[in-house]
C-alpha positions as CSV (number, residue, x, y, z in Angstrom):
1,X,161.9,115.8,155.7
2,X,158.0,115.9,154.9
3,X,156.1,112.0,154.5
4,X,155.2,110.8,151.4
5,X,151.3,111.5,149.9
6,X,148.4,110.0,148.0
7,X,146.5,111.1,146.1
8,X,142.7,110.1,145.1
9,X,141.2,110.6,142.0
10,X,138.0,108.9,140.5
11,X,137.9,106.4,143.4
12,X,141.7,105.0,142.7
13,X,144.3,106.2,145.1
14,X,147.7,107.2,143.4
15,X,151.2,107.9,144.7
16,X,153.2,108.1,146.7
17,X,154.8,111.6,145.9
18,X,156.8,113.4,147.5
19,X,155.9,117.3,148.0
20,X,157.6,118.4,145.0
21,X,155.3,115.5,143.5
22,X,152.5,117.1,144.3
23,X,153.3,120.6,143.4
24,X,154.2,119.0,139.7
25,X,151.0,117.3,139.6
26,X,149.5,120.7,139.8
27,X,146.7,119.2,141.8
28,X,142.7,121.4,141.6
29,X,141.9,122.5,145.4
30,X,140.0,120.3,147.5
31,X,141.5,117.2,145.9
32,X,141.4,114.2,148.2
33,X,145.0,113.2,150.0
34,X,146.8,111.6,152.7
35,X,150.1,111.0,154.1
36,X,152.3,108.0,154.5
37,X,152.0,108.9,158.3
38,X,148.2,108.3,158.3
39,X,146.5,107.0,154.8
40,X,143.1,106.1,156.5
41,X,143.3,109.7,157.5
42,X,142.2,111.6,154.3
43,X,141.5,115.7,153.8
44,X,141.2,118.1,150.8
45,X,144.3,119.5,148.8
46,X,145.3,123.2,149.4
47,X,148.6,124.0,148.9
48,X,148.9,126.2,152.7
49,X,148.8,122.2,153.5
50,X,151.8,121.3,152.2
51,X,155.3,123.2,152.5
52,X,156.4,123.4,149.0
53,X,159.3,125.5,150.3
54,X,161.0,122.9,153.0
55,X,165.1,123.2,152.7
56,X,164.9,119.8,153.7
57,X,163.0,118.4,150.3
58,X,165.6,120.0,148.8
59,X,168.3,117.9,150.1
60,X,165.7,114.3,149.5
61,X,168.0,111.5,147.7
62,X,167.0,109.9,144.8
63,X,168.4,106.6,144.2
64,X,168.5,105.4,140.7
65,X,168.8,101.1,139.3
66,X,169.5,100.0,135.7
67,X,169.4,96.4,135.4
68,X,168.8,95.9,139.1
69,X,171.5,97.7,140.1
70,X,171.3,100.8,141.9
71,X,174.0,103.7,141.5
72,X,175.0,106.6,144.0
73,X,172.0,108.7,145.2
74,X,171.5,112.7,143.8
75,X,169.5,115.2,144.9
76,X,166.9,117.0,142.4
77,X,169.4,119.6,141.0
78,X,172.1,116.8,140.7
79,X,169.9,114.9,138.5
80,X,168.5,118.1,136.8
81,X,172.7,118.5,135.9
82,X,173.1,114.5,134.9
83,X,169.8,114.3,133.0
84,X,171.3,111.5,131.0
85,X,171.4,109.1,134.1
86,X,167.6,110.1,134.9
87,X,166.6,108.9,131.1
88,X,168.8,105.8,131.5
89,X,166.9,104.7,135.1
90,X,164.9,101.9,135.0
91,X,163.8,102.5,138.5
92,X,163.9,104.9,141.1
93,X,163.4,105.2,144.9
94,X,163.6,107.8,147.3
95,X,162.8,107.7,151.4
96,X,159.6,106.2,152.9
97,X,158.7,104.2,149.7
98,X,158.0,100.5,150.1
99,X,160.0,99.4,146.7
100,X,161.1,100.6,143.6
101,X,159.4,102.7,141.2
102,X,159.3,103.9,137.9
103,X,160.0,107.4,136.9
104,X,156.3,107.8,135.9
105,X,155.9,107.9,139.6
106,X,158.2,110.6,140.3
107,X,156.1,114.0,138.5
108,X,159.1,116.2,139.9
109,X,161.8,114.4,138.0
110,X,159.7,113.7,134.9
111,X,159.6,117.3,134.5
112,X,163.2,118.0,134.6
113,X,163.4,115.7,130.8
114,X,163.3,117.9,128.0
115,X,160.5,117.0,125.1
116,X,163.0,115.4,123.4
117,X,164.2,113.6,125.9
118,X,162.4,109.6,126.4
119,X,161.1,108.0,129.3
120,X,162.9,105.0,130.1
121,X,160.8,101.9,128.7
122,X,159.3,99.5,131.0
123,X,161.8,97.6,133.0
124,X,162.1,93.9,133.6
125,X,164.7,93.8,136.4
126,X,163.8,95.1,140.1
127,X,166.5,95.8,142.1
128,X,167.3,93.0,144.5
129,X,167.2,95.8,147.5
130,X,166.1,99.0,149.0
131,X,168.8,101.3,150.3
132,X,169.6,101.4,153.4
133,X,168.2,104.8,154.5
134,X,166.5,105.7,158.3
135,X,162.6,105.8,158.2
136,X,160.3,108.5,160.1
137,X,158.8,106.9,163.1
138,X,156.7,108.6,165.7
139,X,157.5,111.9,164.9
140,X,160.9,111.4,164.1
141,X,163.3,109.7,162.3
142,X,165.4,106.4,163.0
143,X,168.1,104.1,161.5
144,X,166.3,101.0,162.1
145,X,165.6,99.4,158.4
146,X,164.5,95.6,159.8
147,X,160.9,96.7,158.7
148,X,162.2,97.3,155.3
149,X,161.3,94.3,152.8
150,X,163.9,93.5,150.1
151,X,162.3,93.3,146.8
152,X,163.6,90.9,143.9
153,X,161.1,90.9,140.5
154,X,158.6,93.0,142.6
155,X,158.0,90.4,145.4
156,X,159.2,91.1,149.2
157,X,162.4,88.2,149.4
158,X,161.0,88.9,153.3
159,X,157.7,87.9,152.9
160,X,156.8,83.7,153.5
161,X,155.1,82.2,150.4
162,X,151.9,80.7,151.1
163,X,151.3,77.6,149.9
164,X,148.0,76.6,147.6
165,X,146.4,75.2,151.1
166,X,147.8,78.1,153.2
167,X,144.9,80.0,150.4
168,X,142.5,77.7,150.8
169,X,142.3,78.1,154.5
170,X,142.6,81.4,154.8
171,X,139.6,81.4,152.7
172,X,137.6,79.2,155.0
173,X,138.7,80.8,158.3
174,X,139.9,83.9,158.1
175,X,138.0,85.2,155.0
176,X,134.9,83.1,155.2
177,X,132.6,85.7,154.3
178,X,135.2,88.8,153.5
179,X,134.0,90.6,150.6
180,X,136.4,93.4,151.1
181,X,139.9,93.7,149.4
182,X,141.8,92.0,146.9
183,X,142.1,88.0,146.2
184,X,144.7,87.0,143.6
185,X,144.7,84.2,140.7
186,X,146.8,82.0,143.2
187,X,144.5,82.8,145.9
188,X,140.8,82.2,144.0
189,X,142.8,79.2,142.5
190,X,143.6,77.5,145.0
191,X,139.8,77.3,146.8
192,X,138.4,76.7,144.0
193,X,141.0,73.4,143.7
194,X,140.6,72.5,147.0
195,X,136.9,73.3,147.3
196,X,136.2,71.1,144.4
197,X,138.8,68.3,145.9
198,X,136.5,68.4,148.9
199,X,133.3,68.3,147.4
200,X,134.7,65.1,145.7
201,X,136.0,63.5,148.8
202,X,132.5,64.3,150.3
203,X,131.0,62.5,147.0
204,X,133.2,59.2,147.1
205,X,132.2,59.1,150.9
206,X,128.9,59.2,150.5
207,X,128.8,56.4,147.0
208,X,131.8,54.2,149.6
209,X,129.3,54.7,152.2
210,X,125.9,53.3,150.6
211,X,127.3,50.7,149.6
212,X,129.1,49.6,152.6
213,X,125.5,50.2,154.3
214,X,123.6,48.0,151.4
215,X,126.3,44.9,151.7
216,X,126.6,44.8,154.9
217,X,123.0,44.0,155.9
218,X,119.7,43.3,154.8
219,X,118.0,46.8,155.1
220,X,119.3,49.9,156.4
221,X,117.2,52.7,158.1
222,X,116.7,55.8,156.0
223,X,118.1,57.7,158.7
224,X,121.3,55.8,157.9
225,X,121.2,56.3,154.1
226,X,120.6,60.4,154.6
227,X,123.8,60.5,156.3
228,X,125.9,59.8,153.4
229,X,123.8,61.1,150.9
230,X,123.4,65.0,152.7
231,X,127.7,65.0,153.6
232,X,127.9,66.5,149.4
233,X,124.7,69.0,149.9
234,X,126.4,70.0,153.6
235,X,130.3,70.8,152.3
236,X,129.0,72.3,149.2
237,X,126.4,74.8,151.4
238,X,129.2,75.7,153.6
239,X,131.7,76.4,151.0
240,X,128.8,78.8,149.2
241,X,129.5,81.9,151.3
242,X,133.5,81.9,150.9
243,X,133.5,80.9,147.3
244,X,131.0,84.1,146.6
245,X,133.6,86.2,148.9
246,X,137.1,85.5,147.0
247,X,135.1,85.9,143.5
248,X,134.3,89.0,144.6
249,X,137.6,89.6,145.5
250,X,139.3,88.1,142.4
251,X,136.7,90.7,140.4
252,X,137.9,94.0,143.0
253,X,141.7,92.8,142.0
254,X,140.8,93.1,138.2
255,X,139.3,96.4,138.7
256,X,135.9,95.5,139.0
257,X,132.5,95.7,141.5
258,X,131.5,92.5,143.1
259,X,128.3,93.0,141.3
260,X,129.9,91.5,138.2
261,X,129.4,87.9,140.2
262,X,125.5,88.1,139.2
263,X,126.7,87.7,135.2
264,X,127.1,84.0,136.2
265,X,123.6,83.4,136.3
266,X,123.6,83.4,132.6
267,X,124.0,80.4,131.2
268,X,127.1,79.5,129.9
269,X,128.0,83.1,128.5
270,X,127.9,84.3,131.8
271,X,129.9,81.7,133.2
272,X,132.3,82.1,130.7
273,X,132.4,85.8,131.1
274,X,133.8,85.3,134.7
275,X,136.0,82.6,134.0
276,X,137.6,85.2,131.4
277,X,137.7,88.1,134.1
278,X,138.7,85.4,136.9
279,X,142.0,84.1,134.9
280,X,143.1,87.8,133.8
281,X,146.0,89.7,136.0
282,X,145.0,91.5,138.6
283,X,145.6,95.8,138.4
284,X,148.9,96.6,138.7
285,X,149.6,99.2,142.0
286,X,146.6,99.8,144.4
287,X,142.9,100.6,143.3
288,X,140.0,102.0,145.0
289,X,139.6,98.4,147.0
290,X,142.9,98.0,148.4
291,X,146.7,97.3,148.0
292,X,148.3,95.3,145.0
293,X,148.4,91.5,146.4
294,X,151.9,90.9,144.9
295,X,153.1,94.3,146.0
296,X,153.6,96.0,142.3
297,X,153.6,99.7,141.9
């Protein structure tokens, strides 16, 4: 059985499809694509690339959910008979996806519903699991599914949860000055709660400080005095780098350049203008600068 591919158009990379996919899409030549085997590994579209004509995509399985639960699997010319099920599916998955889909996903199926036919509206159930099916590794395939995530309301029930401080510090030492990728609301959230807990911890010390120094003697060097006073200017200059790095992150989530950072140095609107874009949900699926953080296709 072939991999999955992706597809990428105006700098957003769609999929994945399976080879029927593809061939529904009706892709132009030269066309961008990849494979699940290699996505970093991208080459132009011609269809002696593909085999449209493998027996083998013939026989794929389809698995189809309605209300989070998934029914027996069909190949394409089953559903094409049972067209009634396919209109019914809230979500569908075949081999080497990651988690459910919708049938907007799936080209090759969409095109077996007649005109009259509807699409299934938008779900709000994912299915608690992903079937258990083998998986093509190294040339091959295998029945281990332990790398397979189980998905309930389009989060991985695998994956740990990180907790508000788990973001912050990622932030500060992993992240420090990443402006690559994707940051989340929780993620940009939380530094900018803890950053501004800090920088008010650092503010406290330095008042606490002073006037410790003051009451406790006479005079006090200036030397002494600067120590307090520069802790705020020190933890707010070291925090300038990683708060410009998850903003710019926060933006790429939302669908937009980094570049949209420099509207802050208007007063007030500008400020404004990125709070709006900072609080708004992030694209749905993956976008030209990187994966989905909470997994949604």
């Amino acid at each position: 059985m072939q991999p999955l591919y992706y597809v990428y158009q105006d700098g957003i990379e769609k999929g994945p499809f399976t080879s029927k996919g593809i061939r529904a899409l009706d892709l132009r030549p030269g066309t961008i694509i990849s494979t699940s085997l290699n996505r970093q590994k991208r080459f132009p579209y011609t269809e002696e690339k593909i085999d449209f004509n493998d027996p083998e995509e013939d026989n794929r399985l389809y698995f189809l959910a309605k209300e989070g639960i998934s029914s027996a699997s069909q190949t394409i010319a089953q559903l094409q008979e049972n067209r009634e099920q396919l209109c019914e599916a809230e979500f569908i998955w075949t081999e080497g996806m990651e988690q459910w889909k919708e049938l907007e996903s799936f080209p090759e199926l969409k095109a077996l519903l007649k005109p009259s036919e509807k699409i299934p509206p938008i779900p709000h159930k994912r299915p608690a699991a992903l079937p258990p099916l083998p998986h093509y590794n190294n040339g091959g395939y295998s029945s281990d599914t332990s790398y397979r995530a189980n998905y309930a309301q389009g989060t991985p029930s695998g994956a740990t949860t990180k907790s508000l401080w788990e973001y912050f510090w990622q932030c500060i030492s992993k992240k420090y000055v990443d402006f690559n990728g994707r940051a989340g609301r929780k993620e940009y959230w939380s530094f900018f709660l803890f950053s501004n807990v800090v920088g008010a911890a650092a503010s406290m010390i330095n008042g606490t400080g002073f006037l410790w120094r003051i009451t406790d003697s006479a005079f006090c060097s200036f030397d002494e005095i600067s120590v307090f006073s520069s802790l705020p200017i020190l933890i707010s200059l070291a925090l300038l780098l990683p708060s410009i790095a998850v903003g710019v992150r926060r933006l790429h989530d939302t669908n937009r350049s980094g570049w949209w950072m420099l509207i802050g140095l208007i007063p007030i609107v500008g400020v404004i203008i990125l709070l709006i874009y900072f609080i708004q949900e992030g694209a749905i699926g993956p976008n030209q600068y990187g994966e989905d953080t909470q997994r949604r296709q």
